[in-house]
Backbone as JSON, one array per atom type, in Angstrom:
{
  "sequence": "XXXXXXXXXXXXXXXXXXXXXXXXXXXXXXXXXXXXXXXXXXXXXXXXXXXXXXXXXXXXXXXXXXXXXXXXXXXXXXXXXXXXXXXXXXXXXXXXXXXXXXXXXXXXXXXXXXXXXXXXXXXXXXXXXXXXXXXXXXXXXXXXXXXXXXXXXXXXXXXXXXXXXXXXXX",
  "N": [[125.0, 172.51, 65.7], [123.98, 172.19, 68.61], [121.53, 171.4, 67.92], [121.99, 168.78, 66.59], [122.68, 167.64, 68.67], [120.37, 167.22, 70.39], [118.65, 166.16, 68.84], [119.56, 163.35, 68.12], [118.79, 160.56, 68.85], [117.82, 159.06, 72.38], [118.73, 156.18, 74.2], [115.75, 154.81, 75.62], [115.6, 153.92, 79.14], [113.02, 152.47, 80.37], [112.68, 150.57, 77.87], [114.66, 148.53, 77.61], [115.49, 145.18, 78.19], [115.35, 142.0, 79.88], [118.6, 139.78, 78.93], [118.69, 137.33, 76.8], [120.58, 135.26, 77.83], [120.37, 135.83, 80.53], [117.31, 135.58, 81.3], [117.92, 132.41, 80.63], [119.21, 131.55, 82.56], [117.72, 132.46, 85.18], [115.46, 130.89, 84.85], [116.91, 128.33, 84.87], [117.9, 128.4, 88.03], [115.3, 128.8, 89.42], [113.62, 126.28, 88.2], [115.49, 124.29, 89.37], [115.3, 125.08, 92.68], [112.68, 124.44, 92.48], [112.24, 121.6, 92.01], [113.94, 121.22, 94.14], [112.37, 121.77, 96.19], [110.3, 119.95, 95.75], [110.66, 117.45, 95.85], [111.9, 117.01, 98.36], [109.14, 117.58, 100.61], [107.63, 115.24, 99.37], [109.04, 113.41, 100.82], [109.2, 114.27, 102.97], [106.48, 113.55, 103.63], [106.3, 110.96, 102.84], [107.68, 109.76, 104.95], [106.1, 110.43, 107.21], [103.89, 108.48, 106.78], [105.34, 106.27, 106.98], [105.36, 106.12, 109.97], [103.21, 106.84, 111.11], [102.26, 104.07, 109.95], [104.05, 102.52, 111.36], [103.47, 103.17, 114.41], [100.75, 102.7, 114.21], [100.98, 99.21, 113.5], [102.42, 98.9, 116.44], [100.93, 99.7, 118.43], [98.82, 97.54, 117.55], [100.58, 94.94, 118.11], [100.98, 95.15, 120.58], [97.95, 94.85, 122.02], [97.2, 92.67, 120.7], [99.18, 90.83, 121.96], [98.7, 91.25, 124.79], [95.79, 90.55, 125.28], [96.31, 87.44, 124.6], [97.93, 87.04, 126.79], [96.44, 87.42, 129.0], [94.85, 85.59, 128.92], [96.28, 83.39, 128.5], [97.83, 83.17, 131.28], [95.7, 82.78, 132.91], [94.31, 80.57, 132.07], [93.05, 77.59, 132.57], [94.27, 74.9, 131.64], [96.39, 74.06, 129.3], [96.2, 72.64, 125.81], [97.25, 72.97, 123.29], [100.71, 74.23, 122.64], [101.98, 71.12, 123.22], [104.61, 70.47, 123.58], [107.63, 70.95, 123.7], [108.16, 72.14, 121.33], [107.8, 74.26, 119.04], [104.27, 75.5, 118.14], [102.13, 77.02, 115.53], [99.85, 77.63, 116.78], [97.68, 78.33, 119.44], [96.24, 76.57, 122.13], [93.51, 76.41, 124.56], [91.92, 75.83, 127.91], [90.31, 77.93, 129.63], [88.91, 78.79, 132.56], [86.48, 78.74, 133.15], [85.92, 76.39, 131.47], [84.98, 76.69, 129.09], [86.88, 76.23, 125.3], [89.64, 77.99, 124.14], [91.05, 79.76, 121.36], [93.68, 80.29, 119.49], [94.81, 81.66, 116.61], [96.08, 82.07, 113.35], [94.53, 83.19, 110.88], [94.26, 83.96, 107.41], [95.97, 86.31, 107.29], [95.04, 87.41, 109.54], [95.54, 87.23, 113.07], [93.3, 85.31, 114.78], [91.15, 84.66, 117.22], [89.1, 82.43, 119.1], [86.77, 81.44, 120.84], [84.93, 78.86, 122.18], [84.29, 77.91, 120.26], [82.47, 79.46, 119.21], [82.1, 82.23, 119.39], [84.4, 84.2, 117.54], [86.84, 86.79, 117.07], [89.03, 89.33, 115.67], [92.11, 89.56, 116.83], [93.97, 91.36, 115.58], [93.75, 93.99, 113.12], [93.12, 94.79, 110.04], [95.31, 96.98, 108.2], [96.98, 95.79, 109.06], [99.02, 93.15, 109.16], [99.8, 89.49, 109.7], [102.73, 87.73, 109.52], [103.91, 85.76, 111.01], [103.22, 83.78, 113.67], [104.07, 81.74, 116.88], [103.89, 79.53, 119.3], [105.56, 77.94, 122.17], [106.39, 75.76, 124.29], [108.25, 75.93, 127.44], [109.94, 74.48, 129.51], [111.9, 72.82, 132.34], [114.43, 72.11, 133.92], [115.68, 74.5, 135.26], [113.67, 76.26, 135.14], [111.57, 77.78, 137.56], [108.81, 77.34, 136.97], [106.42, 76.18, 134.77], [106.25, 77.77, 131.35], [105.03, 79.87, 128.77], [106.47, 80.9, 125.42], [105.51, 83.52, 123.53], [105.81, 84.33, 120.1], [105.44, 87.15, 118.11], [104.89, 88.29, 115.17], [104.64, 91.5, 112.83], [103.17, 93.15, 110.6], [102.83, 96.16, 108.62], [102.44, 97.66, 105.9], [103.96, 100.47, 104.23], [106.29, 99.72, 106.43], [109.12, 98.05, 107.67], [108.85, 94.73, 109.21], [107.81, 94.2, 112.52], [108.84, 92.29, 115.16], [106.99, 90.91, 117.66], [107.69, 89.38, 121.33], [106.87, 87.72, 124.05], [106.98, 85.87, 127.52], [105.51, 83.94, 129.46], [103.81, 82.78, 132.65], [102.36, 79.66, 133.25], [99.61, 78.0, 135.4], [99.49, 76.75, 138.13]],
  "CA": [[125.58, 171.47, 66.45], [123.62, 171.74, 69.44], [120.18, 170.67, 67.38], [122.15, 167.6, 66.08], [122.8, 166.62, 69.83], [118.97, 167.06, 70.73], [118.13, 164.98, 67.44], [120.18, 162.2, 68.32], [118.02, 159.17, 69.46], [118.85, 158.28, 73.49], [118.03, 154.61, 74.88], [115.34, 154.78, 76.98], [115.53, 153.0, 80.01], [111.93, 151.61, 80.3], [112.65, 149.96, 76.73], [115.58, 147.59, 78.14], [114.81, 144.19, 78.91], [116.74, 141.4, 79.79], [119.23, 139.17, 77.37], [118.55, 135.54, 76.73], [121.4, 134.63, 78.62], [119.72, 136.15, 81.92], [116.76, 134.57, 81.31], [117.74, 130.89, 80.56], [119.59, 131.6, 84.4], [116.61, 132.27, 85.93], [114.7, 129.49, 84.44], [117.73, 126.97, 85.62], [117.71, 128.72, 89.2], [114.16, 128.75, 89.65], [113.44, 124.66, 88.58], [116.06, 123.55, 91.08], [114.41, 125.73, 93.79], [111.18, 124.02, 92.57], [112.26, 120.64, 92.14], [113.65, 120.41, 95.28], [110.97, 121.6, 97.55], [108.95, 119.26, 95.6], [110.99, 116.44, 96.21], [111.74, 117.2, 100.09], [107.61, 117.46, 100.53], [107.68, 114.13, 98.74], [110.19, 112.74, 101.68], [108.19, 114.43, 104.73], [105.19, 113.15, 103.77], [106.09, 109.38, 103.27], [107.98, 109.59, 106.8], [104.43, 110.25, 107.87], [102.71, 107.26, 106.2], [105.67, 105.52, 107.29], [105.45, 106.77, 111.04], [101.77, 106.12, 111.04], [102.04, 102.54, 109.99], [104.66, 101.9, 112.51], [102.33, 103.5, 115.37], [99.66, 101.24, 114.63], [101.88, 98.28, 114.38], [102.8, 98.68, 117.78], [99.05, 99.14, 118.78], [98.25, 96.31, 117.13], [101.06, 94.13, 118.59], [100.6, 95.36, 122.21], [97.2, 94.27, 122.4], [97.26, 91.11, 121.15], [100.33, 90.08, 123.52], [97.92, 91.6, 126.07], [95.07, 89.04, 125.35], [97.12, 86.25, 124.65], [99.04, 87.04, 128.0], [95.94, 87.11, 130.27], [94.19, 84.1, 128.27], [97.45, 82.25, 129.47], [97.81, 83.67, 132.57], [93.95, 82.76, 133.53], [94.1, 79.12, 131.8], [93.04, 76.27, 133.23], [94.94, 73.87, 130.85], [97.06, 74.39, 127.53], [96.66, 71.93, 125.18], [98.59, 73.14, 122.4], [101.29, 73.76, 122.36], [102.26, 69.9, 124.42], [105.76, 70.4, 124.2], [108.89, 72.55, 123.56], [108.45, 72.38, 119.66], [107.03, 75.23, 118.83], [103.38, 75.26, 117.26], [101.49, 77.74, 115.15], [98.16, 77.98, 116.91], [97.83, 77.94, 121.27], [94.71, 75.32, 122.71], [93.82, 76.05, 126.0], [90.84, 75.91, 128.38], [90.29, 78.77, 130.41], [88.49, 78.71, 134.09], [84.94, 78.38, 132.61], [85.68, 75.42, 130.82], [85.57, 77.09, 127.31], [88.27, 76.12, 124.51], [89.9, 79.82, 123.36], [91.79, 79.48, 120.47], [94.62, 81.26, 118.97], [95.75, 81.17, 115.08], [96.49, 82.58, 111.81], [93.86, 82.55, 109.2], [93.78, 85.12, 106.26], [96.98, 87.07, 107.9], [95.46, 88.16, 111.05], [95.41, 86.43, 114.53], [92.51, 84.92, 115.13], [90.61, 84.34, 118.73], [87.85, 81.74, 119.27], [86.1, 81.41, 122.43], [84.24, 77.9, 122.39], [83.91, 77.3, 118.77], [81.18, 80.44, 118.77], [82.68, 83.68, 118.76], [85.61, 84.4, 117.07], [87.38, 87.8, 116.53], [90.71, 89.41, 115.26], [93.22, 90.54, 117.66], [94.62, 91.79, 115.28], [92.87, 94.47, 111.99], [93.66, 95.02, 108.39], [96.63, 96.88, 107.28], [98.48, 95.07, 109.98], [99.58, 91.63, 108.08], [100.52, 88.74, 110.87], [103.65, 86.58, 109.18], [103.78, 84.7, 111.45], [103.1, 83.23, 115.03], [104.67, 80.71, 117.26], [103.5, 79.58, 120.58], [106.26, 77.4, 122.45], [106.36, 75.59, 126.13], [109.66, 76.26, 128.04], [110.0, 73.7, 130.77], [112.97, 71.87, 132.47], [114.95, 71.83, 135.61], [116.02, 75.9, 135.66], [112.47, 76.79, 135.43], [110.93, 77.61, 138.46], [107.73, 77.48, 136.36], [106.53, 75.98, 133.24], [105.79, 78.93, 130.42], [104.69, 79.48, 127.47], [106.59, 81.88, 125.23], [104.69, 83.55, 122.19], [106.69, 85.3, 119.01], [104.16, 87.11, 116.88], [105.63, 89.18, 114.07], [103.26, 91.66, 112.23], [103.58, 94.17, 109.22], [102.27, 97.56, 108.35], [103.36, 98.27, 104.62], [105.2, 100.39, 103.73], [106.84, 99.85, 107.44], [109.5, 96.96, 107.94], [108.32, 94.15, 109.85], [108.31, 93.66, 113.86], [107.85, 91.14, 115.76], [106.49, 91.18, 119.69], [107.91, 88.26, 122.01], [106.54, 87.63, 125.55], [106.83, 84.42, 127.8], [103.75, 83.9, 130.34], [103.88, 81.68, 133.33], [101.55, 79.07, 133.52], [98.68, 78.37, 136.35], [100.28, 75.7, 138.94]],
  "C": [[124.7, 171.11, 67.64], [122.36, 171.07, 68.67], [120.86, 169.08, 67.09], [122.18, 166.78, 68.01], [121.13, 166.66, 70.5], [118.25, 166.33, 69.81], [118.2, 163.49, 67.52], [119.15, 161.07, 69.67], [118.74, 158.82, 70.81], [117.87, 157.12, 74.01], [117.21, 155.0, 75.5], [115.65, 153.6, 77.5], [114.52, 152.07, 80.26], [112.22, 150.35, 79.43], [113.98, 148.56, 76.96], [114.89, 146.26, 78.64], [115.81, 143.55, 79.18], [117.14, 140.3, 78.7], [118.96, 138.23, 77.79], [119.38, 134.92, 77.43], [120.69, 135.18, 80.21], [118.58, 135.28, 82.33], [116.89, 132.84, 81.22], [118.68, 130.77, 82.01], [118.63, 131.52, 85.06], [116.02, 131.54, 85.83], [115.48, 128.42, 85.1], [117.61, 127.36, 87.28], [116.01, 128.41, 89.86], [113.32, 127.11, 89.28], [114.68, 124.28, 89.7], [115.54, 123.73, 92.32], [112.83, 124.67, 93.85], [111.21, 122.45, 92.56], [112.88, 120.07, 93.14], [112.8, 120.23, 96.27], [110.12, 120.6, 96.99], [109.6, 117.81, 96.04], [111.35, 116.27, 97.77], [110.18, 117.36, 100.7], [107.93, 116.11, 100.48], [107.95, 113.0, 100.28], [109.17, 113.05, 102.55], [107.05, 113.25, 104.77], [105.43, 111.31, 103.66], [106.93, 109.19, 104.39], [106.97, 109.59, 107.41], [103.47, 108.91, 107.95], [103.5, 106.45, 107.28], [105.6, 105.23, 109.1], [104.54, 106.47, 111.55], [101.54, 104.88, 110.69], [103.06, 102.14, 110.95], [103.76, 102.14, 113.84], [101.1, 102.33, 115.53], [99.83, 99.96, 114.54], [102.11, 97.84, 115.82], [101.58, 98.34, 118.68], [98.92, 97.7, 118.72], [98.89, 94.84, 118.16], [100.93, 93.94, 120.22], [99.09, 94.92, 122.58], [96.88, 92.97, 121.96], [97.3, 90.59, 122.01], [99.59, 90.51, 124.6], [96.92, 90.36, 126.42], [95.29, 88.03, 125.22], [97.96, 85.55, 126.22], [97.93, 86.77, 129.1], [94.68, 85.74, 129.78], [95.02, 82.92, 128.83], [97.27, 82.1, 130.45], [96.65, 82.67, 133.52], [93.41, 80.94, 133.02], [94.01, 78.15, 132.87], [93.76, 75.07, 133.18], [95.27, 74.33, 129.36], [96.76, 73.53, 127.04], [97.71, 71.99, 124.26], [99.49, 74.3, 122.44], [101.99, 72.33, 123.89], [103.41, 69.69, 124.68], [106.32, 70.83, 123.62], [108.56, 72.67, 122.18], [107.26, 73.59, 119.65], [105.62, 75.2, 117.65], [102.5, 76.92, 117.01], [100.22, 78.46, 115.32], [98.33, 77.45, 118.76], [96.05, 77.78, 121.23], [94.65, 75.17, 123.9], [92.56, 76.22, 126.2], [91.04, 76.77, 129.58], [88.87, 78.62, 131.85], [87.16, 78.42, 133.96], [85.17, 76.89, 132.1], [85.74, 75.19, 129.14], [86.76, 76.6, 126.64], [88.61, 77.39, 124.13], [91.16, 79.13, 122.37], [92.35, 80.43, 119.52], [95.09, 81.22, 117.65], [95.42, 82.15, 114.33], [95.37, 82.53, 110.99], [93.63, 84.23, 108.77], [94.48, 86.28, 106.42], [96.36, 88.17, 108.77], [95.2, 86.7, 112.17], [93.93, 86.82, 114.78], [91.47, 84.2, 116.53], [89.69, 83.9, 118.81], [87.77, 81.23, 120.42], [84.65, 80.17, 122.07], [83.84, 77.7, 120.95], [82.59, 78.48, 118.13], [81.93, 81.55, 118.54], [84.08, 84.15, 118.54], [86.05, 85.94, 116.48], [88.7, 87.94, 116.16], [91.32, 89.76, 116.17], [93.93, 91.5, 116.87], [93.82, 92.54, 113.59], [93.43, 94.91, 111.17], [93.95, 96.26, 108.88], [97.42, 96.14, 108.09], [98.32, 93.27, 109.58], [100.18, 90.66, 109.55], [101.22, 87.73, 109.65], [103.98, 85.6, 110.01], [103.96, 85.02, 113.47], [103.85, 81.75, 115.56], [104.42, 80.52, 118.8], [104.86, 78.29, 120.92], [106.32, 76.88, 124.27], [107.79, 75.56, 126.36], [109.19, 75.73, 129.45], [111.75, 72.98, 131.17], [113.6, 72.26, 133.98], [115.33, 73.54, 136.56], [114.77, 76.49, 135.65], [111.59, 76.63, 136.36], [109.37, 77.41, 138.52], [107.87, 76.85, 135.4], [106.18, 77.41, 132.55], [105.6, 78.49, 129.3], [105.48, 81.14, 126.83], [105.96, 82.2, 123.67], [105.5, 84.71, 121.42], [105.32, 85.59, 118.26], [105.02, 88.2, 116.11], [104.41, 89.6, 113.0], [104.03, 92.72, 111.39], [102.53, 94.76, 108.42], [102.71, 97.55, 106.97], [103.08, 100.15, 104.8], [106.66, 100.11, 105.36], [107.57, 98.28, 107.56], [108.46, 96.44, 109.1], [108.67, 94.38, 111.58], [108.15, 92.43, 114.78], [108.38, 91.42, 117.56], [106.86, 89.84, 120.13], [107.35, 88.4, 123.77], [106.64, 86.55, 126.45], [105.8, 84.78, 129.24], [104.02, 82.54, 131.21], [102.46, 80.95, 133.42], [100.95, 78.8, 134.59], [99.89, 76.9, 137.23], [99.1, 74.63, 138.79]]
}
């Protein structure tokens, strides 16, 4: 009797693995784990892009309205825009005598200083939709002005648009 119980085959433990039902758990536990960190990554990182094209948006729009503001400011004479209707492009002559000129072409804002040198105010990815220069005159204005809407766009970043109004020279 005792030989039959020393005969008798016992499990090892090493030899155990686990059952198919354990495994196809771990497999479902372990893609969720992996498909969300991959999709939260995913998220950070275009908050970034998006974060970074708003940033330089703002750049972009703040210096424009900067040179636009002391181009006004410093004018000698506006021509365009000649009255309240609002026009797409500002025509003025600044203290030299020069024409400087303000507009749209090829979606950026465009700056020409006497018909010779012309730069952007404004540099690719930043998109200008549009501009609007406008004179604001009448009996409550202790001043004439000029107020300027420029609206610009970063992709993937909604649009903004920068407004400023600028008193004119007496």
């Amino acid at each position: 009797m005792k030989l039959m119980k020393l005969m008798k085959p016992q499990a090892n433990e090493a030899t155990q693995g686990f059952t198919l039902i354990e495994l196809i758990i771990y497999l479902a536990i372990v893609s969720t784990l992996t498909t969300s960190l991959i999709l939260w990554s995913l998220t950070v990182g275009e908050l970034g892009v998006r974060a970074r094209a708003g940033a330089e948006l703002n750049a972009s729009g703040r210096l424009a309205l900067e040179i636009i503001t002391r181009d006004i400011e410093q004018a000698a004479a506006v021509t365009t825009p000649a009255s309240a209707t609002p026009s797409p492009d500002l025509v003025l002559t600044n203290v030299l005598g020069e024409t400087v000129t303000t507009d749209v072409s090829g979606g950026q804002l465009i700056r020409t200083v006497a018909l010779e040198s012309s730069f952007p105010l404004t540099a690719l990815p930043t998109i200008v939709t549009n501009f609007t220069v406008a004179r604001t005159t009448g009996p409550w204005a202790a001043r004439n002005s000029l107020t300027v809407a420029l609206t610009l766009q970063v992709l993937p970043a909604p649009p903004r648009t920068f407004t400023t109004a600028v008193n004119l020279r007496r």
